[in-house]
C-alpha positions as CSV (number, residue, x, y, z in Angstrom):
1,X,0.0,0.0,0.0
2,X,1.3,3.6,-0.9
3,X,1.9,6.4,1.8
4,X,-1.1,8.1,0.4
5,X,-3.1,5.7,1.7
6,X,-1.4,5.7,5.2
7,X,-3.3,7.3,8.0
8,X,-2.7,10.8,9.4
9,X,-3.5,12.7,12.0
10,X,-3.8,16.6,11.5
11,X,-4.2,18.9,14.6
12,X,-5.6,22.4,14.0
13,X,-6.4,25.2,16.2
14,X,-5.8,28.9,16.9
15,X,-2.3,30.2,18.9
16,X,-2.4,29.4,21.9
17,X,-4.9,26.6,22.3
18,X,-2.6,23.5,23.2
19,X,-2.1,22.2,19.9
20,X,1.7,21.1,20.5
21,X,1.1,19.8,24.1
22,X,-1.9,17.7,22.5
23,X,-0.1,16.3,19.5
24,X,3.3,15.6,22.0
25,X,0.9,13.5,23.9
26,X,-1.0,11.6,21.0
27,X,2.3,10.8,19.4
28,X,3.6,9.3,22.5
29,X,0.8,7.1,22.7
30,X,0.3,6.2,19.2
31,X,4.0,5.8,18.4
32,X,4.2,9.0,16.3
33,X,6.3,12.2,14.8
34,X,5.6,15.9,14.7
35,X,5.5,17.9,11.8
36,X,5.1,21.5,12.2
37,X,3.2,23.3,10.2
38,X,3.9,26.9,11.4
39,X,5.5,29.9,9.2
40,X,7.2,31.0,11.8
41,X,9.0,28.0,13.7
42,X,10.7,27.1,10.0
43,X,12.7,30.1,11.2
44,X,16.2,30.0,12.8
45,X,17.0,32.2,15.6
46,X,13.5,32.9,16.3
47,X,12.5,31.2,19.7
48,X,11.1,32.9,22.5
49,X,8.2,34.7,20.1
50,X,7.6,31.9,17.9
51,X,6.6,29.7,20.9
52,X,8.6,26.7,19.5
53,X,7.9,23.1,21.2
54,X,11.1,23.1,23.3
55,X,14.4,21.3,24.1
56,X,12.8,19.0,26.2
57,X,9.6,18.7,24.4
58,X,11.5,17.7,21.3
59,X,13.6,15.1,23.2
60,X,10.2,13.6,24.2
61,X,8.8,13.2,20.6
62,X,10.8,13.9,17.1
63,X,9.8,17.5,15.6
64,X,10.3,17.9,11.7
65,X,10.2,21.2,9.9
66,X,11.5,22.9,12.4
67,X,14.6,25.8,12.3
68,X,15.0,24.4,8.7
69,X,15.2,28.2,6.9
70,X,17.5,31.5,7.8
71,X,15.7,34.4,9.4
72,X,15.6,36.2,6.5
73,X,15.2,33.4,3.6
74,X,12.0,33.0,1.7
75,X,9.6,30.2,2.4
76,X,7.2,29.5,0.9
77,X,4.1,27.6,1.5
78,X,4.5,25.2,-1.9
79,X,8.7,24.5,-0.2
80,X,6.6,23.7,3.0
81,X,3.8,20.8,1.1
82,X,7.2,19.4,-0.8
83,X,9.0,19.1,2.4
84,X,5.8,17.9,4.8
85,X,5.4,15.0,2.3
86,X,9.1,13.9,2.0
87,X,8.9,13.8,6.0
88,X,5.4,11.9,6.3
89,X,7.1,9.1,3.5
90,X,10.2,9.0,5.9
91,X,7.7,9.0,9.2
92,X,5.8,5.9,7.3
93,X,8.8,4.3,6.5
94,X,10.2,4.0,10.2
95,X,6.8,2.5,10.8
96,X,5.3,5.3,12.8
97,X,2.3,7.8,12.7
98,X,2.7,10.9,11.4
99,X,1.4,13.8,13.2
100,X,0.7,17.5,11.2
101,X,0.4,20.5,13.5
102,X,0.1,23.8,13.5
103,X,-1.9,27.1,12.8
104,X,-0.6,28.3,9.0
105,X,-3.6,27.3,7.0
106,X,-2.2,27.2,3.9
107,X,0.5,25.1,5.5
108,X,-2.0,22.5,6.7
109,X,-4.5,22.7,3.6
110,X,-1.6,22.7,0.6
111,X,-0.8,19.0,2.3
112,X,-4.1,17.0,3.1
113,X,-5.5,19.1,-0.4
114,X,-3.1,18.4,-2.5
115,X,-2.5,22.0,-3.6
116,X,-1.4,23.0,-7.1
117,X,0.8,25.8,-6.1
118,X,1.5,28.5,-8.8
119,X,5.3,29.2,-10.1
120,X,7.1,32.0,-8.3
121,X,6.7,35.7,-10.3
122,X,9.1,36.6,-12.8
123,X,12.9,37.7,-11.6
124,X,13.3,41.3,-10.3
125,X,9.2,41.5,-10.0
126,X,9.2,40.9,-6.0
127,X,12.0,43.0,-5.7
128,X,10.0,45.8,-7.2
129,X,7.2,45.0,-5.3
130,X,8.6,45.1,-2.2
131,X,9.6,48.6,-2.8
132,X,5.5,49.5,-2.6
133,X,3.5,50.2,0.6
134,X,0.3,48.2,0.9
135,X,-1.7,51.2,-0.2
136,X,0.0,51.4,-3.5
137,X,-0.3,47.6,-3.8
138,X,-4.0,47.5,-3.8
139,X,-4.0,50.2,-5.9
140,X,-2.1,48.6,-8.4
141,X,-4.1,45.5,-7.9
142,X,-7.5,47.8,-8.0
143,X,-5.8,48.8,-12.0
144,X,-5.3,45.7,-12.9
145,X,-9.3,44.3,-11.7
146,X,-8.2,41.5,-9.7
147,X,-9.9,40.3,-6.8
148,X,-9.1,40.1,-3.1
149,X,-11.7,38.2,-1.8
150,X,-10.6,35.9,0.6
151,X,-7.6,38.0,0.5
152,X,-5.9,39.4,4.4
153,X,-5.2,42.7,2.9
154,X,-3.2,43.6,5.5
155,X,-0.9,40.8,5.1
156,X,1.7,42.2,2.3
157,X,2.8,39.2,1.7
158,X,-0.3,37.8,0.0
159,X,-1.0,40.9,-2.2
160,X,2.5,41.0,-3.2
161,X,1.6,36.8,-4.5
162,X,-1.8,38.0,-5.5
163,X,0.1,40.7,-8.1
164,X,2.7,37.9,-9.3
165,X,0.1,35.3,-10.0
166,X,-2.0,38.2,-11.5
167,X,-4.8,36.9,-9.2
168,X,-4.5,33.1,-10.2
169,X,-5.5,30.6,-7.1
170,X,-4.2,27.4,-6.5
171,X,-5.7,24.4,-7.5
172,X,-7.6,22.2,-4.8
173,X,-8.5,18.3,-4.6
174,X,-10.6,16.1,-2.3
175,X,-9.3,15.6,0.9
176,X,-6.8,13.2,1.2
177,X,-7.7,9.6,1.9
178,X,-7.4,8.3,5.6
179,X,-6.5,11.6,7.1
180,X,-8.3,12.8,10.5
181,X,-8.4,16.1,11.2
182,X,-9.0,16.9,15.2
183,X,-9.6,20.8,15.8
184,X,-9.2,22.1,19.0
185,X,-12.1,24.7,20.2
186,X,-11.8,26.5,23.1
187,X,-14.1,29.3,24.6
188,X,-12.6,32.7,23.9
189,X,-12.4,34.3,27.2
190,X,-10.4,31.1,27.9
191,X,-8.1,31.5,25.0
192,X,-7.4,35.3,25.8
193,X,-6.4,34.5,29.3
194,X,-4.1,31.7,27.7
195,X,-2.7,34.3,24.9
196,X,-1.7,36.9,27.6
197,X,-0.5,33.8,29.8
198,X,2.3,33.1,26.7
199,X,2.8,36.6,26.2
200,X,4.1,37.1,29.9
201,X,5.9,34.3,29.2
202,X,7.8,35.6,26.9
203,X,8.9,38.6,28.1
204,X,10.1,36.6,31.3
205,X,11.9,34.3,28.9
206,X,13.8,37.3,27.2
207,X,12.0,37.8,24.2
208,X,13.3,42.0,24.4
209,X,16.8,40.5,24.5
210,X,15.9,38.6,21.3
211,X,14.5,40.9,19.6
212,X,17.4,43.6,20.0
213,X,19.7,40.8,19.1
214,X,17.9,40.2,15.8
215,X,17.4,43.3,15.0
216,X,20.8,44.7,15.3
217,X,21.9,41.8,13.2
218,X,19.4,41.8,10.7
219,X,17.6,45.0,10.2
220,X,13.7,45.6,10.3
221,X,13.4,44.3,6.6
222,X,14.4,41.0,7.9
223,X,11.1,38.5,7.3
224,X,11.6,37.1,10.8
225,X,11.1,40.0,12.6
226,X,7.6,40.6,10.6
227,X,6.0,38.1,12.9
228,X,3.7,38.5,15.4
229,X,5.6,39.0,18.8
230,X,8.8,40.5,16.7
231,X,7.4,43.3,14.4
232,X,5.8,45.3,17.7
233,X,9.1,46.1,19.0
234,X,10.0,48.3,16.3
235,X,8.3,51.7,18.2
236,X,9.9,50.4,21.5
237,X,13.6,50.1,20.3
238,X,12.7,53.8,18.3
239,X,12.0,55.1,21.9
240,X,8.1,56.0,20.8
241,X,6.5,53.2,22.8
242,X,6.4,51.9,26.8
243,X,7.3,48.1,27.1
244,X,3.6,47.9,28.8
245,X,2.6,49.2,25.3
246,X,4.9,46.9,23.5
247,X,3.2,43.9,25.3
248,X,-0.1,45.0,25.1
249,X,0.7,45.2,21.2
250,X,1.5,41.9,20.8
251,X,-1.4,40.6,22.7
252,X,-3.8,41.9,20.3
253,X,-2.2,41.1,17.3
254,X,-2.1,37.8,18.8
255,X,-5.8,37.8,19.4
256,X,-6.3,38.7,16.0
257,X,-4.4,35.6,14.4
258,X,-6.1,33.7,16.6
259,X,-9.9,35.2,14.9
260,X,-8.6,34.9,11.3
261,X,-7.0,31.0,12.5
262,X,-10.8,30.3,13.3
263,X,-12.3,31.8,10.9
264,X,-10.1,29.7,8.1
265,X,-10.6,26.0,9.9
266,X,-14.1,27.1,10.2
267,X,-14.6,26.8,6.6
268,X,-13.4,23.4,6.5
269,X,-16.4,21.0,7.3
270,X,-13.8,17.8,7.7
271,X,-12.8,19.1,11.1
272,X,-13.5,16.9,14.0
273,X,-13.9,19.7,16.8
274,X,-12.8,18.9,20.1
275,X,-13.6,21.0,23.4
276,X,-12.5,18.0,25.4
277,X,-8.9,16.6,25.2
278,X,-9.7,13.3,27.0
279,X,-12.0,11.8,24.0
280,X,-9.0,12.6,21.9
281,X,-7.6,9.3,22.5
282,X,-10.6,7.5,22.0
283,X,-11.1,9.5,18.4
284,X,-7.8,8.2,17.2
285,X,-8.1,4.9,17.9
286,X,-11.1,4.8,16.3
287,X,-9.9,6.2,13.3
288,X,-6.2,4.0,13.0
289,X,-8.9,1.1,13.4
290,X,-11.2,1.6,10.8
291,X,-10.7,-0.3,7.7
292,X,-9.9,2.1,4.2
């Protein structure tokens, strides 16, 4: 039988919600790996604010797809599906269960869909793009009549790719065969407590210190310190904003993944939502049961 035809277990949720700490604990009792789908953990050098699993949480289970990329290298999310799929062959061919987890939709989706990614834009384009503010990107995008629907204008990123592909999508198949999806769903008061929880977290862990450090190094420009948790900083090392500020930045932009994280997995109706972690078990055994 083919690895396509293997089982996998995907575990979605927003920031914050316990994915990692759930899918350490079913791969220790299904005898599985990790793969990470998170734009932001690829990263090297970027620790405290990309809440990476850690030293000892890796020792406990094997982690793939993780510090694989420089701070300031392109990744893409079509790199990502060629790389998630060489690891799930290898994961199959040590005879264990492997485990996709992680917020980045796209990540997630361009695996168990079997997305057509499009070819990168021509050489020099990006460049150029770069160059514009997200104003006159949407403005250029408004000339040329494409469409942003379903589009986080905000994120320059994705208008920059919506330009290059002059507002081609990426093909989509069925899902793939013998893959269960477990969302996690937790109540939002609960979640906000748990996102300014992590937050504090981080700024006991040194994340300032990190920050400076990569900055200095780096520059701005650098696509690591566009993330959320590393971007917010920028004021506070200009001397325009408080570190109370600076934290109470990054806890609503943090918030606001989290909304956009639920309303993407929303859309997919192949979710098995979960409010409680103990049937989790139960769910998977089920599923590595069934007969495909």
């Amino acid at each position: 039988m083919g690895t396509a035809n293997q089982p996998l277990v995907v575990i979605v949720g927003e920031t914050a919600s316990g994915k990692s700490s759930l899918a350490i604990k079913v791969a220790e009792k299904f005898n599985g790996e990790i793969i990470s789908a998170d734009s932001w953990a690829v990263r090297r050098e970027v620790g405290i604010g990309a809440a990476k699993p850690t030293a000892s949480e890796q020792k406990r289970v094997k982690h793939h797809l993780i510090d694989i990329v420089e701070p300031c290298q392109d990744f893409t999310a079509a790199v990502f599906k060629g790389l998630a799929l060489k690891s799930i062959d290898e994961i199959y061919n040590r005879g264990k269960l492997p485990i996709i987890v992680g917020g980045t939709g796209l990540y997630v989706d361009g695996v168990i869909y079997d997305f057509g990614f499009l070819p990168e834009g021509r050489a020099g384009q990006r460049e150029m793009l770069n160059q514009l503010s997200i104003a006159q990107l949407l403005e250029l995008i408004d000339k040329r009549g494409l469409s942003v629907k379903n589009i986080d204008i905000r994120n320059k990123r994705r208008l920059i790719r919506l330009i290059e592909t002059d507002g081609k999508r990426p093909t989509r198949a069925n899902l793939r065969k013998n893959t269960l999806i477990l969302g996690i769903i937790l109540d939002r008061e609960e979640l906000i407590i748990r996102i300014e929880r992590r937050v504090n977290k981080m700024f006991s862990a040194g994340l300032e210190q990190e920050v400076k450090a990569l900055s200095e190094k780096y520059g701005w420009d650098c696509e690591a310190l566009k993330g959320i948790g590393y971007y917010e900083w920028k004021e506070y090392f200009l001397g325009s904003q408080n570190l109370e500020e600076t934290r109470n930045r990054i806890i609503s932009s943090t918030t606001s993944l989290a909304k956009r994280q639920r309303t993407w997995f929303k859309r997919n109706k192949s979710i098995h939502w979960v409010s409680n972690i103990s049937k989790v078990d139960d769910i998977v055994t089920t599923f590595l049961n069934k007969k495909i």
